[in-house]
C-alpha positions as CSV (number, residue, x, y, z in Angstrom):
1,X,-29.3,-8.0,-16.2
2,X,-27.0,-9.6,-13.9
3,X,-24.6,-7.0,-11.8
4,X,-21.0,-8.0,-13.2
5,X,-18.9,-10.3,-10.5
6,X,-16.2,-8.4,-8.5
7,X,-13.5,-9.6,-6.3
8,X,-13.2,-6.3,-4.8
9,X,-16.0,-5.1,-2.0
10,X,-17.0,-1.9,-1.7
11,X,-15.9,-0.1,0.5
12,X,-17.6,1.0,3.6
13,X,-17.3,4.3,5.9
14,X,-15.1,1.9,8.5
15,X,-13.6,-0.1,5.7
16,X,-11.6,1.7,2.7
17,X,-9.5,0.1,-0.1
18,X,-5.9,0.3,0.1
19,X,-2.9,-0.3,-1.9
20,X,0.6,-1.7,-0.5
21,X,3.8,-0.1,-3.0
22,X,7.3,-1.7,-1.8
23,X,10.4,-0.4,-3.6
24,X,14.0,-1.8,-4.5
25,X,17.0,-0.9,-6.3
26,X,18.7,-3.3,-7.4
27,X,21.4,-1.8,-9.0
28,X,22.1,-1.4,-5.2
29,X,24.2,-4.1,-2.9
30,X,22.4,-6.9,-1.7
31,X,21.2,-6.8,1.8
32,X,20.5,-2.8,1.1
33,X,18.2,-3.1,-1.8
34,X,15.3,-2.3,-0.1
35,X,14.2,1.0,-0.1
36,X,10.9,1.4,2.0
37,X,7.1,0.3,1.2
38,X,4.3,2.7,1.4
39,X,0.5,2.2,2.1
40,X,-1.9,4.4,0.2
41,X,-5.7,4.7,-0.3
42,X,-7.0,4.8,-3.6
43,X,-10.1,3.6,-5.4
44,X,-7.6,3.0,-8.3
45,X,-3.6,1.9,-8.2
46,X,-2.9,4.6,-10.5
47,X,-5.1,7.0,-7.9
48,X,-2.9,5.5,-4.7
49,X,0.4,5.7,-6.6
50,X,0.1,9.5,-7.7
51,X,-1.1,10.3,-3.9
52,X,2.4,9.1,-2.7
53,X,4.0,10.6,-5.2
54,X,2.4,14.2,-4.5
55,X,3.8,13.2,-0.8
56,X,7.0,13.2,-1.3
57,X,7.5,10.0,-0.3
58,X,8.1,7.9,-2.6
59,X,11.8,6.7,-2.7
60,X,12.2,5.5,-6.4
61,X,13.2,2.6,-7.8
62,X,11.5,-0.3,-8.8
63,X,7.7,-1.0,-7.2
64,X,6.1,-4.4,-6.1
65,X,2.1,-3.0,-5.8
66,X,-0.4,-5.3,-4.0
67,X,-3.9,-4.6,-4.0
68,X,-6.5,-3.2,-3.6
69,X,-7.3,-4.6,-0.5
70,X,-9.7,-3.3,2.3
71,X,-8.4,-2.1,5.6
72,X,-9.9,-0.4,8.1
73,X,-9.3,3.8,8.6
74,X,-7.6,2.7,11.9
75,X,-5.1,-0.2,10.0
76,X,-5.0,2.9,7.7
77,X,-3.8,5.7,9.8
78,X,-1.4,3.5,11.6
79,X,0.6,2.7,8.6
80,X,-0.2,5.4,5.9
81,X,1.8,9.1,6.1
82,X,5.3,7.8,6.1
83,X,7.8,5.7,4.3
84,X,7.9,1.8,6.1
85,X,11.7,0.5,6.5
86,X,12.3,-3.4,6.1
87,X,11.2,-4.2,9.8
88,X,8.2,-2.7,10.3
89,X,6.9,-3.9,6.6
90,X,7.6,-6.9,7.2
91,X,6.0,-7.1,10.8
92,X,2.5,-5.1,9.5
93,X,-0.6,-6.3,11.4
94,X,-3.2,-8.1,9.2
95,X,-5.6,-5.7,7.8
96,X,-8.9,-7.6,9.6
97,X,-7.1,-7.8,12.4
98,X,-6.2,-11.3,12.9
């Protein structure tokens, strides 16, 4: 039997699957809607999501959730741990590096 087709690799000892969470209010002023994105590991979304919540981090609202997507543990460490404001979000270096 044929191994079922899977868009998402496996990850690798250098090379782990991460999620991207960025939340808004929009009940909120525009122009201050944003409220931070996150990056988590997490085989599953629903693994990655709880993580951040048992952080403390997360700042409520509304989530936009990309993923999963592999990064490597450097790309990881660089972005995970802490809540991302608008800037540095939207100015994250590409995952393979390019």
């Amino acid at each position: 039997m044929a191994e079922p087709f899977s868009m998402v690799s496996t990850p690798t000892p250098e090379r782990v699957s991460v999620w991207y969470f960025s939340f808004t209010d929009e009940t909120r002023p525009e122009g201050s809607q944003f409220l931070g994105a996150l990056v988590a590991q997490g085989a599953t979304m629903t693994e990655a999501y709880v993580s951040i919540g048992l952080s403390g981090l997360n700042p409520g609202g509304a989530a936009l959730i990309v993923g999963p997507f592999e990064a490597s543990r450097d790309w990881l460490a660089r972005y995970s741990g802490r809540l991302l404001d608008r800037e540095e979000a939207e100015n994250m270096a590409d995952p393979d590096g390019q």
